[in-house]
Legacy VTK file of the C-alpha trace (Angstrom):
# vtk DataFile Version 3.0
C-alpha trace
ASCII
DATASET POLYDATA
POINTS 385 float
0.000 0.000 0.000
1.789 3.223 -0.965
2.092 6.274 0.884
-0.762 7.669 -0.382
-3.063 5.100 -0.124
-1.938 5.280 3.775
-2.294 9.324 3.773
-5.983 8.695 1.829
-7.137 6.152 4.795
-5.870 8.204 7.320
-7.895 10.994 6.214
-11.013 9.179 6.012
-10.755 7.874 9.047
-10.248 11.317 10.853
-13.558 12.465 8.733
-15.925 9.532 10.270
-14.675 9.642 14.047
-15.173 13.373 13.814
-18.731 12.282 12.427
-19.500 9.491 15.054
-18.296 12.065 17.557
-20.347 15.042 16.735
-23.396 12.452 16.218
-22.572 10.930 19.855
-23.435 14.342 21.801
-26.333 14.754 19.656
-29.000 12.705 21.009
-28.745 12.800 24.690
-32.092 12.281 26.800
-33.992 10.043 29.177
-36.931 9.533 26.789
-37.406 8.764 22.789
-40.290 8.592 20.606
-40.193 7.761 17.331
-41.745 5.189 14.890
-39.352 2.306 14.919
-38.715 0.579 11.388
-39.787 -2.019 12.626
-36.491 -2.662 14.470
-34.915 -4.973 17.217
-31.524 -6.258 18.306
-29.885 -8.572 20.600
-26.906 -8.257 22.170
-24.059 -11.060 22.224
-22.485 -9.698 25.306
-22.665 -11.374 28.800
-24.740 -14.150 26.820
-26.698 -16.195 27.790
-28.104 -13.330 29.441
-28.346 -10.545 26.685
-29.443 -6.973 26.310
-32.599 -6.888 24.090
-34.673 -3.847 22.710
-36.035 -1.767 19.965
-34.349 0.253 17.794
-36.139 3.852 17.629
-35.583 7.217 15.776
-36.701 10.393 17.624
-38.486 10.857 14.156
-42.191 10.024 13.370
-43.873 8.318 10.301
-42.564 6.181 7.746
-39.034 5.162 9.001
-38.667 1.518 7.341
-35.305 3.107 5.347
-33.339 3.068 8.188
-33.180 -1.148 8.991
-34.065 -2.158 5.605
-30.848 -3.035 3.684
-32.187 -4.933 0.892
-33.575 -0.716 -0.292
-29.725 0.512 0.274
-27.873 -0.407 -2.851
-27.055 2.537 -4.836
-26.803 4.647 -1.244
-23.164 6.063 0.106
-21.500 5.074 2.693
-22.341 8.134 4.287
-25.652 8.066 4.172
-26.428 4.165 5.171
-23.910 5.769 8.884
-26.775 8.505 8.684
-29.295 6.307 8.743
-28.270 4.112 11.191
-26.764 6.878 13.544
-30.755 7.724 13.805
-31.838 4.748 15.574
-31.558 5.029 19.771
-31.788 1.246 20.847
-33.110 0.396 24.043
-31.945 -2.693 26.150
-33.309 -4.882 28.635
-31.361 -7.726 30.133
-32.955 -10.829 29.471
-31.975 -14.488 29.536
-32.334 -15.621 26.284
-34.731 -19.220 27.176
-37.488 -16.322 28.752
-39.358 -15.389 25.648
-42.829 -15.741 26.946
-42.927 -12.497 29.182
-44.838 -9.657 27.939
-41.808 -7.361 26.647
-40.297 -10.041 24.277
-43.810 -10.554 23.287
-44.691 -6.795 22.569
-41.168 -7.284 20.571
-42.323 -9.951 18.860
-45.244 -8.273 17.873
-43.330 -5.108 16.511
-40.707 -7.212 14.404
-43.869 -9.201 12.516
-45.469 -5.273 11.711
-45.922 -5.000 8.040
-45.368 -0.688 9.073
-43.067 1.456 11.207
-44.471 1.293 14.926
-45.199 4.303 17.165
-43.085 3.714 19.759
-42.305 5.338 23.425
-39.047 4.703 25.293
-38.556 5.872 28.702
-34.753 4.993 29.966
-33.545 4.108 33.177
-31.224 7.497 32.596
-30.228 9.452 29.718
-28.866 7.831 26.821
-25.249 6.891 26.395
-23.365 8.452 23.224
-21.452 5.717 21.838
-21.917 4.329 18.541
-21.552 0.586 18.181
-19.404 -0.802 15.382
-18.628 -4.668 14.587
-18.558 -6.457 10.980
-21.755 -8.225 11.087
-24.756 -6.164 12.348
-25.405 -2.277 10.675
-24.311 0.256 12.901
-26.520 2.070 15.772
-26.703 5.256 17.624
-26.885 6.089 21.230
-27.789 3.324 23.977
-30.704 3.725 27.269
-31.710 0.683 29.995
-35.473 1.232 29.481
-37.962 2.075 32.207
-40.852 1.484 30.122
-41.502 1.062 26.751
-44.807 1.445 24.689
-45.917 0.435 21.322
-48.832 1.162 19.014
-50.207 0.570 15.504
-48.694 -2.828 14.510
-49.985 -4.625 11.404
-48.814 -8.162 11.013
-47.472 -9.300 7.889
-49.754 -12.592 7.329
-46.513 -15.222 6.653
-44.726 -14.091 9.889
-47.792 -14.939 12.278
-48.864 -17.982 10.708
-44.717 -18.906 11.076
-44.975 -17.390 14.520
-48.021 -19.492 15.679
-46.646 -22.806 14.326
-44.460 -23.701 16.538
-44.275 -27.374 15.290
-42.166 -26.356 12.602
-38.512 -26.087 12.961
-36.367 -23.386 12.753
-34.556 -24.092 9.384
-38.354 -24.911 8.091
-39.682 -22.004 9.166
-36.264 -19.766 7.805
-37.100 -21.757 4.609
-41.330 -21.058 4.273
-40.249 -17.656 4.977
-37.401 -17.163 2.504
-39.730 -19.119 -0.413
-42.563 -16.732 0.236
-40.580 -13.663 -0.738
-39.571 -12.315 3.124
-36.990 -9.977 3.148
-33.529 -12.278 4.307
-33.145 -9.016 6.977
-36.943 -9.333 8.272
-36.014 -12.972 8.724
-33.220 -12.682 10.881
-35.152 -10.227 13.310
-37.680 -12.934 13.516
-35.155 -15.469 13.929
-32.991 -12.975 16.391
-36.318 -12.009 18.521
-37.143 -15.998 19.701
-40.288 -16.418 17.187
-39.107 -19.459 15.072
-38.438 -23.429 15.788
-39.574 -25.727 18.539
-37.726 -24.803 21.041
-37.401 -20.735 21.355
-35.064 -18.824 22.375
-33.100 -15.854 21.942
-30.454 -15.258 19.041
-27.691 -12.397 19.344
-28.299 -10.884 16.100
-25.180 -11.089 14.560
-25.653 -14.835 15.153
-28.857 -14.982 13.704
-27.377 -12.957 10.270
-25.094 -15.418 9.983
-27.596 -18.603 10.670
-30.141 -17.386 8.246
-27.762 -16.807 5.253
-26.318 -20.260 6.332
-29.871 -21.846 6.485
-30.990 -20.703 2.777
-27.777 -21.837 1.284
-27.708 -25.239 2.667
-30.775 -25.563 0.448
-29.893 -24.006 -2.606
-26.869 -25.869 -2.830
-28.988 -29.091 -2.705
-30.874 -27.628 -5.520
-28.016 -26.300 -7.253
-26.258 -29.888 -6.907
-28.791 -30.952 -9.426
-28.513 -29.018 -12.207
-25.911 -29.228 -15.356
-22.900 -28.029 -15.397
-22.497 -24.387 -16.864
-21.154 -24.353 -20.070
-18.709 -21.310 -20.108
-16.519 -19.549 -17.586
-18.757 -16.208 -16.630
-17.217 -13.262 -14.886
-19.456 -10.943 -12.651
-18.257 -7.147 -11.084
-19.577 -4.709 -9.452
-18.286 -2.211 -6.740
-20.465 -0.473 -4.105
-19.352 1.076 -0.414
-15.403 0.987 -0.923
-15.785 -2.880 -1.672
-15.157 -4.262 -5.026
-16.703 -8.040 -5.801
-15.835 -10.545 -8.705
-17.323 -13.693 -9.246
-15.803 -16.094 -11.543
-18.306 -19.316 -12.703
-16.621 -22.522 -13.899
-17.420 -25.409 -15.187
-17.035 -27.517 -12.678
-19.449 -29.830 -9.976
-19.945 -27.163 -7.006
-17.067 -25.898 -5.051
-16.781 -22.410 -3.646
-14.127 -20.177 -2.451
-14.050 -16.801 -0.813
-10.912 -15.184 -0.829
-10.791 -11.409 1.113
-8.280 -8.627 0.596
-8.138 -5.614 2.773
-5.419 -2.728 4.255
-4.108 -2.330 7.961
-1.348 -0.305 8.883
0.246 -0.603 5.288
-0.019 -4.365 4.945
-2.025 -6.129 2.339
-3.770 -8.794 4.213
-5.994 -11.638 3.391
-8.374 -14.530 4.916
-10.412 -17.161 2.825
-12.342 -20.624 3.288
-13.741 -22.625 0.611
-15.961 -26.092 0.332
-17.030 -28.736 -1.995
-20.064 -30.573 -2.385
-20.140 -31.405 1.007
-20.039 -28.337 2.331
-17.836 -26.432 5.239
-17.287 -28.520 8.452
-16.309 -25.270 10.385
-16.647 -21.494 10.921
-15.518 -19.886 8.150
-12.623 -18.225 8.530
-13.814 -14.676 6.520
-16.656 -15.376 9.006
-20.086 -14.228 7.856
-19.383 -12.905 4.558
-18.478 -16.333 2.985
-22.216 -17.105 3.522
-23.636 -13.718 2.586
-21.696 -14.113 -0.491
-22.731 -17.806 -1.171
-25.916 -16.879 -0.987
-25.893 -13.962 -3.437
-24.534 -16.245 -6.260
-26.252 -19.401 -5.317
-29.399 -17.522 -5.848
-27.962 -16.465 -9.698
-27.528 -20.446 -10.211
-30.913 -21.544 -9.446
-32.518 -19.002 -11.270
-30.351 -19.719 -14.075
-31.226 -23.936 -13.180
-27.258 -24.184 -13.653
-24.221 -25.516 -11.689
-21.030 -23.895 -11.702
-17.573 -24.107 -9.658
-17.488 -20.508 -8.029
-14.490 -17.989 -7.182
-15.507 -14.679 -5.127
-12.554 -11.990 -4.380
-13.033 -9.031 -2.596
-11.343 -5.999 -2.005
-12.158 -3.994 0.598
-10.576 -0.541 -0.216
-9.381 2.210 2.372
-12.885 4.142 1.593
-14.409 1.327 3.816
-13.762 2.287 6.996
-16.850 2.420 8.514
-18.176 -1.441 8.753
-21.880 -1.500 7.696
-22.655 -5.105 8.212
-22.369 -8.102 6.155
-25.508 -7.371 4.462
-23.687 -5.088 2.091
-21.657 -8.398 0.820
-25.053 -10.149 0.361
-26.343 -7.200 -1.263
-23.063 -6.572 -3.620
-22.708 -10.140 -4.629
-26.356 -10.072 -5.482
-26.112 -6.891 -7.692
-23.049 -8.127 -9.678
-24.652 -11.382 -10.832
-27.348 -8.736 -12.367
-24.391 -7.370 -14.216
-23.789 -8.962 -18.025
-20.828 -10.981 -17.461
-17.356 -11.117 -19.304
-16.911 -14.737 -21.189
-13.195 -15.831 -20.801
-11.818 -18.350 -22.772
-11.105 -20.843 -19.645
-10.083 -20.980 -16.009
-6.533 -19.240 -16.072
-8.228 -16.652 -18.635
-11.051 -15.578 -16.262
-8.871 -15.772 -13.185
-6.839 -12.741 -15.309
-10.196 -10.647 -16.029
-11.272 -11.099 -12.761
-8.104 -9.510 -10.726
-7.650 -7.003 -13.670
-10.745 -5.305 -12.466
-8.401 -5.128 -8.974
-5.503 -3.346 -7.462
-4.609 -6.671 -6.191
-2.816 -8.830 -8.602
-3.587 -12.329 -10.025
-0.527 -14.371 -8.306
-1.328 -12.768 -4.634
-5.263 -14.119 -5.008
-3.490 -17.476 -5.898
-1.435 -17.618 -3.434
-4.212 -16.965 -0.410
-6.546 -19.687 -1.899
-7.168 -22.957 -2.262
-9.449 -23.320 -5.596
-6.609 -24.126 -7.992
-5.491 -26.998 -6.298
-9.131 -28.043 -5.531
-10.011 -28.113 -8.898
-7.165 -30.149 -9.789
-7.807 -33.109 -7.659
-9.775 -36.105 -9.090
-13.451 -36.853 -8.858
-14.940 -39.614 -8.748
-15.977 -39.078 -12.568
-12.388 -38.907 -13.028
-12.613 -42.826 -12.802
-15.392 -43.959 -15.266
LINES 1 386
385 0 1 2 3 4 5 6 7 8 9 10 11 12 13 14 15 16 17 18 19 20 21 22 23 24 25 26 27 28 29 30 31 32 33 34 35 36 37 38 39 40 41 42 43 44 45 46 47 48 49 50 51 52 53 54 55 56 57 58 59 60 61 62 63 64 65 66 67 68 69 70 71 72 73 74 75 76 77 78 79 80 81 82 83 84 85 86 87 88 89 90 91 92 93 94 95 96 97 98 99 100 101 102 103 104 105 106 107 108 109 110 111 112 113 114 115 116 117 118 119 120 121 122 123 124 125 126 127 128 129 130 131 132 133 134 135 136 137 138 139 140 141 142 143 144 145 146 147 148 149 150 151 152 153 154 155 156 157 158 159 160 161 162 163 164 165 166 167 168 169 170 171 172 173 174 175 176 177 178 179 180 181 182 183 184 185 186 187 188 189 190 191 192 193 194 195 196 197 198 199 200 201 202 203 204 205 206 207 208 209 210 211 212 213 214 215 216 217 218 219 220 221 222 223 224 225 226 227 228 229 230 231 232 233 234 235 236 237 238 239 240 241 242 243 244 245 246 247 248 249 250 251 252 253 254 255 256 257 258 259 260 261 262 263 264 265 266 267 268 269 270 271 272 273 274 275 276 277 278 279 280 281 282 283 284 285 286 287 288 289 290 291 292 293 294 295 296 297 298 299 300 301 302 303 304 305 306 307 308 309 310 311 312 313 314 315 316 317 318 319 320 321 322 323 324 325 326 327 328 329 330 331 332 333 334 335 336 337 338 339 340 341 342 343 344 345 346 347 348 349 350 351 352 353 354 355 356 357 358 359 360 361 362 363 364 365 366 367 368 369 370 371 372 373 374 375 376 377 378 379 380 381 382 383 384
């Protein structure tokens, strides 16, 4: 990473803590009320006992913008940390098997609202000014222990109570009844997050619950995906939003997947990847919950498509990143490139070339932080007849 590139990140940074900062002192106050999005989170801290709450704006009416990242592509970085900087979540400590008292239930009943809910908070004390970052879950604004909280003017969407009500269906069934019906992946995960799916119920830090939801939908795709042709040509996909730049590269090959990451620290180039076969991964991923996100974006291409490819994803997160937004925006940006018209290279080695000529990062280094090459290059079983 040059000098510049250091100077350039450097800068940025400066800009956004000077933004978190200013936003930190500017919502201070014992009370909100606001229409939430619908909106509620779960903490992972001091689990199995967890802080759990709404997520409110001190602004009134129709609100959904502000939790709904499937309506965010296209929008800056700068204004998704807007957005989110808005919503004041409130916190309870609950354990997370207790999900038949009356506030998870009110909770409950907010995340299934088809519409933003009028909602009053009244905190323990005024809200505290920090503004919580980590790679999975969007960010939020200021924090209050509630006193009280109030809601009015829920709608249920008909799909989430029926799934909500049936609680002889399983969790991945119910993920899965959702998902087919056209449920937003995001409104899944609250409901999945919030205790209202499966047998046996219980709370779900949300950044768990991203993760298990993505993980849940491509477990089946893949088994649909598994049988379908082979692709015929070696397709490759692009497209850059939020200081992250995506490439997909289709094979033709029976279904392996690799996700290799690039990214800048301190002036060293570093990487992380994990990759499967037909069997699938056996263990947390190491790139964590973007290797799902991004599975899922391009397993959703192949089934539309009724097609089965080998797949290659490399991403490069630039120094413009440096606010994390969640791992949505990898679900979201994988998604949006396989709506791209692809480049058709010649064969593996060829589209390997395309693919890190649309990077700063060159072919060899990709190579040498994955495993895909020498994947592909071991013998099947059809290999033998």
């Amino acid at each position: 990473m040059s000098s510049d590139s250091q100077e350039i990140r450097r800068s940025i940074l400066a800009k956004w803590h000077e933004t978190l900062s200013k936003h930190g002192n500017l919502f201070s106050s014992d009370s909100v009320s606001g229409s939430s999005p619908p909106s509620v989170f779960v903490g992972s801290h001091n689990y199995p006992k967890v802080f759990v709450g709404p997520m409110v704006p001190p602004i009134h009416g129709d609100t959904s913008l502000l939790d709904s990242p499937e309506q965010w592509r296209g929008k800056s970085l700068e204004d998704i940390v807007n957005f989110r900087l808005n919503l004041v979540r409130g916190i309870k400590k609950i354990g997370i098997k207790e999900t038949d008292g009356r506030y998870i239930e009110s909770l409950q009943e907010l995340t299934m609202s088809s519409r933003p809910i009028d909602s009053d908070l009244m905190f323990q004390k005024s809200t505290l000014s920090n503004v919580s970052l980590d790679g999975e879950s969007a960010p939020f604004g200021p924090i209050g222990e509630i006193k009280t909280a109030k809601f009015s003017g829920s709608s249920s969407v008909k799909s989430l109570e029926k799934t909500y009500y049936d609680k002889d269906l399983k969790a991945q069934d119910a993920v899965l009844n959702l998902y087919n019906s056209g449920i937003e992946i995001s409104k899944i995960q609250k409901c999945f997050s919030i205790g209202m799916l499966g047998q046996k119920r219980k709370l779900v830090p949300t950044k768990w619950s991203i993760t298990a939801t993505d993980d849940i939908i491509c477990k089946s795709l893949t088994d649909d995906v598994l049988d379908y042709s082979l692709i015929d040509s070696h397709r490759i996909f692009s497209y850059e939003h939020l200081g992250n730049i995506f490439t997909v590269v289709l094979f033709p090959h029976r279904w392996v997947y690799e996700m290799i990451e690039a990214w800048y620290s301190d002036g060293v180039l570093g990487f992380g990847s994990d990759y499967e076969d037909a069997r699938g991964i056996d263990h947390p991923p190491a790139i964590a919950g973007a290797y799902f996100a991004a599975k899922l974006g391009v397993l959703e291409y192949l089934k539309e498509k009724k097609i089965q490819a080998g797949v290659v994803i490399l991403r490069e997160i630039r120094p413009e990143y440096a606010i994390p937004v969640g791992v949505w925006q990898v679900r979201e940006g994988v998604r949006e490139a396989m709506n791209q018209t692809p480049i058709i290279a010649d064969d593996f080695e060829h589209a390997l070339s395309l693919a890190s000529n649309k990077m700063s990062i060159s072919k060899s280094e990709w190579l040498l932080h994955g495993n895909i090459v020498d994947l592909i290059r071991q013998k099947t079983i059809s290999d033998f007849f």
